[in-house]
C-alpha positions in Angstrom: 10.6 -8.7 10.0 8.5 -6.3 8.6 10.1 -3.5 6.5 9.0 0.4 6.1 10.4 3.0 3.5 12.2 5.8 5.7 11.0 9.0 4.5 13.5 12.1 4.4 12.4 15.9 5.8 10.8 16.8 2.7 9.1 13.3 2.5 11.5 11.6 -0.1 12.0 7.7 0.0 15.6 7.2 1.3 15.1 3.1 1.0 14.1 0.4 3.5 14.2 0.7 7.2 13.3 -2.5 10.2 10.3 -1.5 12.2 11.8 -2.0 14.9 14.5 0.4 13.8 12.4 3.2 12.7 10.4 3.2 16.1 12.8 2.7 18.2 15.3 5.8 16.2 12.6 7.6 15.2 13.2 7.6 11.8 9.9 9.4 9.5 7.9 6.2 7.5 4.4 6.3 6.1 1.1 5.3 7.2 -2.5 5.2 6.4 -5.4 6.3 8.3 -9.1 5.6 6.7 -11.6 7.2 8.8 -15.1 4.8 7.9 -18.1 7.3 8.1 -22.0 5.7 7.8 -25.1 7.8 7.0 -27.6 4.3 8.1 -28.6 6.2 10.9 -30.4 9.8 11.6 -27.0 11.1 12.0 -23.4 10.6 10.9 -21.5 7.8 12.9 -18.0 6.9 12.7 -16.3 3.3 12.7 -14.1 3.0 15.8 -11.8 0.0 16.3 -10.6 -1.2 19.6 -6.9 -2.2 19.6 -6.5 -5.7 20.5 -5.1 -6.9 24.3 -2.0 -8.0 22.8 -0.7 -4.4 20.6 2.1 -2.9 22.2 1.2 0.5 21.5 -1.9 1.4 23.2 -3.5 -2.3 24.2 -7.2 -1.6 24.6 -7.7 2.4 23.3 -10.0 2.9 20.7 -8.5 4.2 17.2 -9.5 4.9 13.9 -11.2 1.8 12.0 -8.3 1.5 9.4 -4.8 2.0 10.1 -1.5 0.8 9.3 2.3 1.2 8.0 2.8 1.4 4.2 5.1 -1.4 3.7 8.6 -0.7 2.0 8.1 -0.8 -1.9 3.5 -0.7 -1.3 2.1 2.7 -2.5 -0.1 4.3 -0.2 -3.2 3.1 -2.0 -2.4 -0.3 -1.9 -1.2 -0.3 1.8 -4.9 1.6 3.1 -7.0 -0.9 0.7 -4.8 -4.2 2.7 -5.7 -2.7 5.7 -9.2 -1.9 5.2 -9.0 -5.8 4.1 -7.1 -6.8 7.2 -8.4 -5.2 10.1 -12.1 -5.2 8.9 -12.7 -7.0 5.8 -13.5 -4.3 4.0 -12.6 -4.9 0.2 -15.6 -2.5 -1.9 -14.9 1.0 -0.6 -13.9 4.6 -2.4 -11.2 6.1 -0.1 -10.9 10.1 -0.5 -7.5 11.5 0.3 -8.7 14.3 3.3 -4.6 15.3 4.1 -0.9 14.3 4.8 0.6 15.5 7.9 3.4 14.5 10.3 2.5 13.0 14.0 5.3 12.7 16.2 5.4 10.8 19.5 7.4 9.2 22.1 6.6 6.2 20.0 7.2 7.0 16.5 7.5 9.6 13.7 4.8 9.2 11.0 4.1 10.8 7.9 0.1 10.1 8.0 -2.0 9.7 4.9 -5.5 10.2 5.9 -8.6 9.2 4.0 -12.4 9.1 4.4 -15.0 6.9 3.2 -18.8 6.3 3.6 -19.8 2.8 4.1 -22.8 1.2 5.2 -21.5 -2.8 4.4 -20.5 -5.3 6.2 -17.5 -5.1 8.9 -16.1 -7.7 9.8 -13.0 -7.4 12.6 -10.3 -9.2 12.4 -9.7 -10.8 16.1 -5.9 -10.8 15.6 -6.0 -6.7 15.2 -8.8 -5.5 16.3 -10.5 -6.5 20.0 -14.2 -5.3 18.9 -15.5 -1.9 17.1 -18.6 -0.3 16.5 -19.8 3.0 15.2 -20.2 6.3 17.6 -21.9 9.5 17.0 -20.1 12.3 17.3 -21.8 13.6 20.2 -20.5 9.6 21.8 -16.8 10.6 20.4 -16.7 14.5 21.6 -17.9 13.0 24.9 -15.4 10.6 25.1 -12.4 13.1 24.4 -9.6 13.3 26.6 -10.2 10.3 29.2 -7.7 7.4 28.0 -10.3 6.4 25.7 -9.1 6.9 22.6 -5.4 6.8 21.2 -3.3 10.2 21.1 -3.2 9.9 17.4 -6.6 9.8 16.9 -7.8 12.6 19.7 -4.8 15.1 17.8 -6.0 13.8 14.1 -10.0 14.9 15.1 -9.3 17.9 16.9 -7.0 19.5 14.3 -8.7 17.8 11.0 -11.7 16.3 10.4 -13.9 17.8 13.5 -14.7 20.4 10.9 -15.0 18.0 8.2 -17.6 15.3 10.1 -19.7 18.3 11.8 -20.1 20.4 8.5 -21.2 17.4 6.4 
């Protein structure tokens, strides 16, 4: 059983919640979010992973390259650098905290951490998480907006955050 910390309204740890229980209850617990930006090319790309045939939330959408729940008792560092590990095996990266912010869904109730970082190594998916990935330009992501592509969490996260962010830079 994998445990979460449940997070009260102004984002204090109230102790250890089930999953299962805080999805199904909606009950606010932490994740991370590590958007993986690369500069190789003439213009900015961005790491997108596609969720594996077997996830139960969104089976086959393309997400974020790192993302995950912040175990109970893991600090937020910890939890995005065993993710990064996990889903790409990515160890050798310097995450920048971008924002926090709260996503709600039919699904779930999230306080999101969300961090950037610019690599040009090796990724590596793991086959268990991830189906494939790749990078995309932005002009491939904005493109791809709004046609069961991409996850909701990741078409509200661009479109209210870092669209300004990856377009300025």
């Amino acid at each position: 059983m994998e445990w979460l910390t449940e997070l009260d309204e102004e984002l204090r740890p109230l102790g250890p919640v089930p999953r299962e229980v805080a999805h199904r209850e909606g009950r606010l617990h932490g994740v991370v979010h590590c958007w993986v930006v690369s500069r190789r090319a003439e213009e900015t790309r961005v790491w997108f992973q596609q969720r594996a045939h077997e996830k139960r939330d969104f089976p086959d959408y393309f997400d974020i390259a790192v993302g995950g729940h912040i175990d109970y008792g893991e600090s937020v560092e910890n939890a995005l650098r065993r993710e990064a590990r996990e889903e790409l095996g990515i160890t050798d990266f310097q995450p920048v905290l971008i924002c926090k912010y709260i996503f709600e869904s039919d699904i779930e109730k999230e306080l999101v951490n969300t961090f950037f970082t610019i690599y040009d190594g090796n990724i590596i998916p793991d086959n268990d998480e991830v189906e494939c990935g790749r990078f995309w330009s932005i002009r491939e992501i904005e493109a791809s907006l709004n046609k069961d592509i991409f996850t909701p969490n990741f078409e509200n996260e661009y479109q209210s955050i870092l669209h300004r962010l990856l377009v300025s830079r």
